[in-house]
C-alpha positions in Angstrom: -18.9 -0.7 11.4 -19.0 -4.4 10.7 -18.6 -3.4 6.7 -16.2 -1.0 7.2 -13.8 -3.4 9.0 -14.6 -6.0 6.3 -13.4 -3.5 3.2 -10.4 -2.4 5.7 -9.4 -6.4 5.5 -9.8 -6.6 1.7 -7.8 -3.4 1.5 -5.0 -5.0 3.5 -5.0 -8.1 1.9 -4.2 -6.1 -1.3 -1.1 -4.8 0.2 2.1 -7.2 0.6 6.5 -3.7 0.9 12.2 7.6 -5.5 12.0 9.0 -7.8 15.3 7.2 -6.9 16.5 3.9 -8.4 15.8 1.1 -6.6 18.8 -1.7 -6.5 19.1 -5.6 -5.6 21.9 -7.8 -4.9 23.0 -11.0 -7.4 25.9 -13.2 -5.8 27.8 -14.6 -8.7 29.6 -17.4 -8.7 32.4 -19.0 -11.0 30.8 -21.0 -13.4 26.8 -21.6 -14.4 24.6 -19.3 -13.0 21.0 -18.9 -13.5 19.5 -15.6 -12.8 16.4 -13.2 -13.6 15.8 -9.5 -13.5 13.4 -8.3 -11.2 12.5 -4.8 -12.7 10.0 -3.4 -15.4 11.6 -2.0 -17.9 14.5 -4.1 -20.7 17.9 -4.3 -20.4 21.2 -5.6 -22.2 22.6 -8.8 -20.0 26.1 -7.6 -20.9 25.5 -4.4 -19.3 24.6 -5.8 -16.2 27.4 -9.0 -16.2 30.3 -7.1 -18.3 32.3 -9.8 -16.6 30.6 -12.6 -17.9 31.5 -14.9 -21.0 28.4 -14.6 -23.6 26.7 -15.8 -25.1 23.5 -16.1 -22.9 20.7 -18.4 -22.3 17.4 -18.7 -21.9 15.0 -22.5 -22.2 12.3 -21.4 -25.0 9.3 -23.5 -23.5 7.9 -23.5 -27.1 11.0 -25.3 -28.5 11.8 -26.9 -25.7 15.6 -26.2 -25.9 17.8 -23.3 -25.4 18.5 -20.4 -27.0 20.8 -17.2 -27.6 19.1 -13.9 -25.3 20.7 -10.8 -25.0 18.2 -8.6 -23.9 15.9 -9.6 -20.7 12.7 -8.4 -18.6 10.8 -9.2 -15.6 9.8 -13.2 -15.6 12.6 -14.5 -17.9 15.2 -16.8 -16.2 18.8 -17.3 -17.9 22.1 -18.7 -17.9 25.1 -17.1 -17.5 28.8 -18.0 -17.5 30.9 -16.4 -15.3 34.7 -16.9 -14.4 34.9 -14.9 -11.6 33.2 -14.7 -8.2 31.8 -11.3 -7.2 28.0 -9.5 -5.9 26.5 -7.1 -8.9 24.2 -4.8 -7.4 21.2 -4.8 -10.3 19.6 -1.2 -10.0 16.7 0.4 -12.1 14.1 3.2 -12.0 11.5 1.0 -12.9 10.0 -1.1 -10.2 8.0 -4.0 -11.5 4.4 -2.1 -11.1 2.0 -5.9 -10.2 -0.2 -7.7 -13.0 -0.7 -10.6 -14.4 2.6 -13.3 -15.3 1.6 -16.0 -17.4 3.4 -19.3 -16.6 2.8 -21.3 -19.7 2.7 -25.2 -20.1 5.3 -27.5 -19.3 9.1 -26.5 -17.8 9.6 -22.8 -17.5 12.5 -20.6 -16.5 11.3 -18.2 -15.0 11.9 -15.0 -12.2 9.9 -13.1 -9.4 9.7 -9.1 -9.5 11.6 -7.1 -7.1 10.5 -8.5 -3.8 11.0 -11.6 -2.9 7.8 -14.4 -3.3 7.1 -17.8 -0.9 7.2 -20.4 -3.4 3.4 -21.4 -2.1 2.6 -18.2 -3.5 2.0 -20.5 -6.5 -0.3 -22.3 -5.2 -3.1 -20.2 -6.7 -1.8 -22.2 -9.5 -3.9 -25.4 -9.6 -1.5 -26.2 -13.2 1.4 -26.2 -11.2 3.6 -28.4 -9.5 5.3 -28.4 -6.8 8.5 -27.9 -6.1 9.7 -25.1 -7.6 13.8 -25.6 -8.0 16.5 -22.9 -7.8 20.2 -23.6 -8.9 23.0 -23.3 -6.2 26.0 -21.6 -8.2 28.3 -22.2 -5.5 27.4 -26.0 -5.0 26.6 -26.8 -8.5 23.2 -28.0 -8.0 19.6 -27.5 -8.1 17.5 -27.4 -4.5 13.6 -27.0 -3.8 12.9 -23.9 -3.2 10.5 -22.4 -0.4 11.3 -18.2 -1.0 11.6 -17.1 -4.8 14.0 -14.1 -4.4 14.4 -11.2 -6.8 17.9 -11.5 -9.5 17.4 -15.2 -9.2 16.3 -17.8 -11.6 13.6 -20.8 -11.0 12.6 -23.8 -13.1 8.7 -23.7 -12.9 6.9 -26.8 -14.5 2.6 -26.3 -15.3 0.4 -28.8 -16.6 -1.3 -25.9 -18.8 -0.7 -22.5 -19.1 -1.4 -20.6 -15.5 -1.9 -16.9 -15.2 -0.9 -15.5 -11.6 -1.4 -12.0 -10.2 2.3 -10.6 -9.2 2.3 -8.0 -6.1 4.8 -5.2 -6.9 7.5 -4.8 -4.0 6.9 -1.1 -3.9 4.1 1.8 -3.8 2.5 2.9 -7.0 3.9 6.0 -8.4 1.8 9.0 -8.8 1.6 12.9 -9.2 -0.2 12.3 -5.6 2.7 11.3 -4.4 5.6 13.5 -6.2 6.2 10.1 -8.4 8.1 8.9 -5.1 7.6 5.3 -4.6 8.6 3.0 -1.5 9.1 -0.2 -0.8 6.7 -2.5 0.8 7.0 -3.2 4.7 6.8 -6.9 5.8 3.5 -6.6 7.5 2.7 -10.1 7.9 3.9 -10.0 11.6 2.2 -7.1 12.2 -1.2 -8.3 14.2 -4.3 -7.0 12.1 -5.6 -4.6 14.6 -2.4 -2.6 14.7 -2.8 -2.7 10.7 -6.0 -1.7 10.7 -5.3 1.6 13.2 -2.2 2.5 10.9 -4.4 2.2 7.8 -6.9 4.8 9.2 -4.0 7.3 9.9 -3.0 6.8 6.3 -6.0 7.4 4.9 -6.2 10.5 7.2 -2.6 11.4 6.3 -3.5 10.9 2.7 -7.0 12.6 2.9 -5.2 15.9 4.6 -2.8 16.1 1.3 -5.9 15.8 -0.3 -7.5 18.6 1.2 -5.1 21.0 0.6 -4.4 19.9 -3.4 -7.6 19.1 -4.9 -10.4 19.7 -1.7 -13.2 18.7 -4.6 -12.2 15.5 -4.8 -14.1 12.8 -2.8 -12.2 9.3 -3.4 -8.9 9.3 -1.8 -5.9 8.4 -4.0 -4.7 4.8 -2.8 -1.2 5.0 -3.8 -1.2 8.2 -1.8 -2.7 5.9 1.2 -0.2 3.4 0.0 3.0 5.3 0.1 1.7 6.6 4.4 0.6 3.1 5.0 4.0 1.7 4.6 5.9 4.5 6.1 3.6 4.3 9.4 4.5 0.3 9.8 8.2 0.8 9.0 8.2 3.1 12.4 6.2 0.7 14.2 8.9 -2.3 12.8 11.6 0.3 14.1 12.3 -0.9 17.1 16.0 -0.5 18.0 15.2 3.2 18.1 14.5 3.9 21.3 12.2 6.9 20.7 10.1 4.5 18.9 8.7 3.1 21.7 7.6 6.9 23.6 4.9 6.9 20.3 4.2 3.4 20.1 4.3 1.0 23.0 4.1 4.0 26.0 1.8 6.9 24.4 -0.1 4.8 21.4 -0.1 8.1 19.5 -2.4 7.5 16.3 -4.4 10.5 13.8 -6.8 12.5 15.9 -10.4 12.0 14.4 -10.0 14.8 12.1 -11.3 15.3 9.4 -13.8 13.0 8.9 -13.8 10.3 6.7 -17.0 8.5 7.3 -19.7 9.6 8.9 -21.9 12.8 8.1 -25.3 14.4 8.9 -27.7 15.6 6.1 -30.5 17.8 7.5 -33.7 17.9 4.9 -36.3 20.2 4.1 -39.7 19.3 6.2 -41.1 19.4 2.7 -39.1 16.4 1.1 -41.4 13.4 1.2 -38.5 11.1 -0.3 -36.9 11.9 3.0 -39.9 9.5 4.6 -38.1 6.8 3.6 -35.7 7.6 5.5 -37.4 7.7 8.5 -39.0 3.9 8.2 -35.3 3.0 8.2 -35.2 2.7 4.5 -31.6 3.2 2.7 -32.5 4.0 -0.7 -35.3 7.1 -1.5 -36.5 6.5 -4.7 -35.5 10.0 -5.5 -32.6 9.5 -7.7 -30.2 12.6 -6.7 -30.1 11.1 -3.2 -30.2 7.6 -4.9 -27.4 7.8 -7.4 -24.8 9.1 -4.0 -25.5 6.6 -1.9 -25.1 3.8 -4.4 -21.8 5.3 -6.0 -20.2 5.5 -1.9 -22.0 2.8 -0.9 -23.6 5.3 1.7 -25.5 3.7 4.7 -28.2 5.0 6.6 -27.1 5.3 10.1 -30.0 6.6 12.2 -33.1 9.5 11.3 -34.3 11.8 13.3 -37.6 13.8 12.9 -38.1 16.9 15.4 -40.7 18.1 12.7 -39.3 21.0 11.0 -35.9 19.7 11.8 -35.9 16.6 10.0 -32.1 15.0 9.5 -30.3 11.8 8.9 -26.9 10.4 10.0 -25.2 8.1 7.3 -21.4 6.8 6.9 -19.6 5.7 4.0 -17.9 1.5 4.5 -14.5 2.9 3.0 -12.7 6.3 3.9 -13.5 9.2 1.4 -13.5 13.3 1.9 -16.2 13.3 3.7 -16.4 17.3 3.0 -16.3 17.5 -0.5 -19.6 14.8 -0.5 -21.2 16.6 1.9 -20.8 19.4 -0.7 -22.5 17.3 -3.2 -25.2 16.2 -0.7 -26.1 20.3 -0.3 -26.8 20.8 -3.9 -29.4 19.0 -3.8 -33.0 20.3 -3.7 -34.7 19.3 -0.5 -31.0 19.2 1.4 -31.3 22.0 3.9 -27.4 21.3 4.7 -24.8 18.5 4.8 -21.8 18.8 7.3 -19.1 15.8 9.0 -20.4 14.5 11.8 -16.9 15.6 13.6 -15.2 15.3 17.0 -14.8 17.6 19.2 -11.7 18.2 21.8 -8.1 17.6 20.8 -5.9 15.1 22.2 -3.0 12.9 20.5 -2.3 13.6 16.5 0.2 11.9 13.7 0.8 14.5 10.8 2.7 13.8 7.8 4.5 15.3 4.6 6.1 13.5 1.6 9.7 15.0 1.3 12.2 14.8 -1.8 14.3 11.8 -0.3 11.7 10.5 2.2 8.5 11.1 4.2 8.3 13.1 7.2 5.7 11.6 9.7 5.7 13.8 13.1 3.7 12.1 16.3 3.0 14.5 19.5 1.3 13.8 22.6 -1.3 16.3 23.8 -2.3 16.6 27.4 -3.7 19.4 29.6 -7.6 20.3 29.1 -7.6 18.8 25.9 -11.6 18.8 25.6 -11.3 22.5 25.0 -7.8 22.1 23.2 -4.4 20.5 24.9 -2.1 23.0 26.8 0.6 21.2 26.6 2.4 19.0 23.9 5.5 17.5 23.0 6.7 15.9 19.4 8.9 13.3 17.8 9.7 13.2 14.1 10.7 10.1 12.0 11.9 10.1 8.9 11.3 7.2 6.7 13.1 7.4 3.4 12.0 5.7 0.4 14.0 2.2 0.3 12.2 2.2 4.1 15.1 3.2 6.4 13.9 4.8 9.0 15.3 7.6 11.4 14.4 9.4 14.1 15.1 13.4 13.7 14.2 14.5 16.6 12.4 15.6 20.0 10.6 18.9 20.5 8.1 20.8 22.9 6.7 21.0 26.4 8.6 18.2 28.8 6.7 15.5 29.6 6.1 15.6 33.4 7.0 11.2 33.7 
């Protein structure tokens, strides 16, 4: 339990917010005004500031001088001139997708992706120095600043070349996900155990998609994870609805424990002698079938029982996988008398979700009545949580709730 909570922790640490374009707001101001674009792919700077005088400018940190730029992408700062005050809404369908920005030595213009970046962030930076300045357009003047934000520009200065890992401000595109990408909730408020309970519904959200699209497969997409995670804190952060608060503060209502992405039970043949190993509380068998699996999930052995010719051992992955398509793996295995989840029984509470064309449908009920042999009665709320993260409530369904 202890490891799984760890790789839960690294998992979250990893995370920081449609096929649609997504957009961010520039103010402009008369004069000098030094910007960035936040997005992936290239663009023309006329195209985006018809408005503005060319040409345009960008510092060339090898020269350092100025020169002429007419085309830009993510991480180049630059100057424009502009004799009119106005807000251009910068748009793309190409999110900046995270990697590595090199910030090479001495003063730098420079520009953050598409969600906005503490300026401490560069602190993993050990070649740069503090403080990172901005340019106030409307004051005429440079300031310190503490939050890099997406459109704008930034002087950077490094002692020697730095290479930082950027966070994307949205979820990774995938055929998993219909190519539908969201962006990134601001989880850092968020205390860790509520994290940690939404990232298991994900990954049971994600792991029932799974299921019914490719049931072979064992690891769980991530971006697929990814795209639920976010969705499930954007409800959670939604709290001027008012139905928000029936699934989260007064009914808690989280994935029922099905399926099962963990644990599983692998019954052996009275026969196998590498299961003996086993039974002295060993992990690995020295019988490389059984081997090769639990290095490749990082398996652990749970518990072994021996009733003599029922002989069978409990083990649980550290991570969530589909836990049904490796106990598949586990059968074929000569020795394996069978392999099955090591389930729940009962119903109670469940979170279901779907991935629509213009956002994700997540639907929480609340089950009560005899719900060890299967809940008589239950009533659902649905949210939908489109891909920019708006969120709204649909609506209220099923048996009344006897308050």
């Amino acid at each position: 339990m202890k490891k799984r909570i760890i790789w839960i922790l690294v998992y979250l640490a990893i995370l920081v917010g449609s096929s649609y374009g997504i957009e961010t707001e520039c103010p402009i101001y008369t004069g000098w005004n030094l910007l960035s674009y936040p997005f992936s792919d290239t663009t023309f700077i006329e195209a985006l500031f018809p408005f503005a005088t060319p040409p345009f400018y960008y510092y060339n940190n090898s020269t350092a001088g100025y020169e002429t730029i007419a085309e830009v992408t993510n991480g180049i700062g630059f100057w424009i001139l502009s004799p009119i005050e106005t807000t251009v809404v910068i748009s793309s369908e190409m999110p900046f997708a995270g990697g590595i920005n090199t910030i090479p030595a001495g003063w730098t213009l420079w520009g953050v992706t598409d969600y906005p970046m503490p300026a401490s962030g560069l602190d993993e930076c050990p070649a740069v120095f503090p403080p990172v300045f901005g340019y106030n357009a409307f004051m005429r003047r440079y300031f310190s600043a503490d939050t890099l934000f997406p459109g704008m520009g930034y002087w950077v200065f490094a002692s020697s070349a730095e290479s930082i890992t950027i966070p994307s401000g949205w979820t990774a595109p995938s055929s998993w996900t219909d190519e539908h990408y969201m962006r990134r909730v601001d989880d850092d408020d968020i205390p860790l155990e509520i994290r940690t309970w939404y990232y298991e519904d994900a990954a049971r959200l994600a792991l029932i998609d799974v299921l019914v699209r490719e049931p072979s497969l064992i690891e769980i997409p991530e971006e697929l994870i990814d795209l639920y995670y976010n969705g499930l804190l954007y409800v959670y952060n939604a709290t001027e609805l008012v139905a928000r608060d029936s699934v989260v503060d007064i009914f808690n209502i989280h994935t029922f424990g099905d399926p099962v992405m963990y644990q599983f039970i692998v019954s052996v043949e009275s026969s196998a002698d590498w299961a003996d190993a086993w039974a002295e509380g060993e992990r690995l068998t020295g019988y490389s079938p059984i081997d090769n699996l639990m290095e490749a999930y990082d398996i652990q052995l749970v518990s072994f029982s021996d009733w003599g010719t029922m002989r069978y051992g409990v083990l649980s992955t550290i991570k969530p996988y589909n836990i049904i398509a490796l106990c598949y793996e586990f059968a074929s295995i000569p020795g394996v008398r069978y392999a099955e989840p090591n389930g729940l029984a009962g119903d109670g509470n469940r979170l279901t979700g779907s991935i629509e064309t213009e956002y994700i449908s997540l639907t929480y009920s609340y089950g009560w009545g005899d719900c060890m042999a299967g809940c008589i009665s239950r009533h659902y709320w649905e949210f939908h949580v489109y891909y920019d993260g708006e969120v709204e409530f649909d609506r209220s369904y099923g048996d009344v709730i006897d308050w």
